[in-house]
C-alpha positions in Angstrom: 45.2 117.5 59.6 44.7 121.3 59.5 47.8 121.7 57.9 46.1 120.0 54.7 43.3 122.5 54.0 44.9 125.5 52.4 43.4 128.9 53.8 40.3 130.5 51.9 40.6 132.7 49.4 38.9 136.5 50.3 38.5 138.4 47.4 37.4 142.2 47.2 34.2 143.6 46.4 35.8 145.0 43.2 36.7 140.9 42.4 33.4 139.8 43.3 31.6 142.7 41.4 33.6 141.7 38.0 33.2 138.0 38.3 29.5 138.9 38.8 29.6 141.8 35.7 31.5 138.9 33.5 28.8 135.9 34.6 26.1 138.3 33.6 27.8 138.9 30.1 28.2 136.0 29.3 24.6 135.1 30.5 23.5 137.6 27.6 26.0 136.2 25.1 24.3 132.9 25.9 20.9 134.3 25.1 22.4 136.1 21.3 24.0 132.7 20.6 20.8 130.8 20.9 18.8 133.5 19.5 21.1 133.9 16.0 20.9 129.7 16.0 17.2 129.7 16.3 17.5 132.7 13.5 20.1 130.1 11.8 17.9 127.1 12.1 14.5 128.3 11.4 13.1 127.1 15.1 10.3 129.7 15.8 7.2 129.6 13.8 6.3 132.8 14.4 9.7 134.7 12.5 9.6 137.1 9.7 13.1 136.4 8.8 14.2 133.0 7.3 17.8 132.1 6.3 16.7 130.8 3.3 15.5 134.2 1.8 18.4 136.0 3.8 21.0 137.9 1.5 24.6 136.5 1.7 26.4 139.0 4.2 23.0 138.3 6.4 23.7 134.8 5.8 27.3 135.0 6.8 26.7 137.2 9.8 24.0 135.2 11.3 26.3 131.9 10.8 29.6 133.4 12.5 27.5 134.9 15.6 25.4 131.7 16.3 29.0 129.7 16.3 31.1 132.8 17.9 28.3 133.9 20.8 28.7 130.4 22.5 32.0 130.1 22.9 32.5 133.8 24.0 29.8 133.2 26.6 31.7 129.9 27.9 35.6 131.9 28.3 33.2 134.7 29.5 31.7 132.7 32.2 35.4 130.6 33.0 36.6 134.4 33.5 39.4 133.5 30.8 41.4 136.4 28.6 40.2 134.5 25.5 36.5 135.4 26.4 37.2 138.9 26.7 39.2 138.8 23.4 36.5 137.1 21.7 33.7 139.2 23.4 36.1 142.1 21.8 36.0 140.9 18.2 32.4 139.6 17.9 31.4 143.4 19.5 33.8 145.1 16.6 32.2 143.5 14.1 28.8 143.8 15.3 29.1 147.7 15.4 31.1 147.9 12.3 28.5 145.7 10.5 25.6 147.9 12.1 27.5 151.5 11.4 30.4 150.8 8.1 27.8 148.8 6.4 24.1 150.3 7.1 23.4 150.0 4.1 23.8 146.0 3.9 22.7 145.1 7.4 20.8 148.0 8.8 20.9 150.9 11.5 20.8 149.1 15.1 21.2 151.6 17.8 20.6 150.0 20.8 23.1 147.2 20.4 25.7 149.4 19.6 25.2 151.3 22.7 24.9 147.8 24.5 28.5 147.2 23.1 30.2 149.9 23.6 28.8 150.1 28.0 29.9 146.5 28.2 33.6 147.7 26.7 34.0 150.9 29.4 32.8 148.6 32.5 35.2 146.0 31.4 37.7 148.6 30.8 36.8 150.5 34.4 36.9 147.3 35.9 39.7 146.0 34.5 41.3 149.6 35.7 40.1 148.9 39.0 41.6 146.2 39.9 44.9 147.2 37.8 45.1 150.4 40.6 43.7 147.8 43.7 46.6 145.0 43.1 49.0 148.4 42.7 48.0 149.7 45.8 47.8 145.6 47.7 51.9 145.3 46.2 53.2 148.7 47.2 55.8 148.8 49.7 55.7 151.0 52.8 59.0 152.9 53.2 57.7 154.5 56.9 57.5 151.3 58.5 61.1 150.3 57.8 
């Protein structure tokens, strides 16, 4: 009967720490995606900003990241490739938007910096465990 049960899985505090770092992110991509459909939808009372009186790109933006922000927080939070990718391409635009095109949709500082710290963890952790599975596959030429 103990021959069913396949053995546990350990995985490595750098493993752990990245499923942990992605689960977060996509926690927070969760929170935008509901945010830009409550910006969408016209939920809270209490908000400035209504699509109705929204320009077009502010319009268009607002529609792509309420759709886009779910689904990257869902391949986030599966730790899928596509999540990351996605993550990649809603971040792009969101700093291009806030730095090529001021002038349409505004200076915005502090999510620019959030973008680009989530890109170098991913990337560091992504190098991490690139260097860790190097180091796990290596062979040993002094035991032979």
């Amino acid at each position: 009967m103990s021959g069913d049960s396949r053995p546990a899985v350990r995985r490595t505090l750098i493993e752990t720490l990245f499923t942990v770092f992605m689960r977060m992110t996509a926690m927070a991509c969760f929170y935008f995606g509901l945010r830009y459909w409550d910006l969408v939808l016209g939920v809270s009372t209490g908000s400035l900003i209504r699509f109705d009186v929204m320009t077009v790109p502010w319009r268009t933006l607002a529609t792509v990241l309420a759709v886009c922000y779910p689904i990257v927080a869902l391949g986030l939070w599966m730790g899928s490739a596509w999540g990351a990718v996605l993550w990649a391409a809603v971040a792009i635009g969101e700093v291009l938007a806030h730095t090529l095109w001021v002038h349409i949709y505004g200076p915005d500082d502090l999510l620019i910096v959030m973008d680009v710290s989530v890109a170098c963890l991913y990337l560091a952790f992504r190098i991490g465990l690139f260097l860790e599975r190097r180091g796990r596959h290596r062979v040993r030429t002094d035991s032979l």
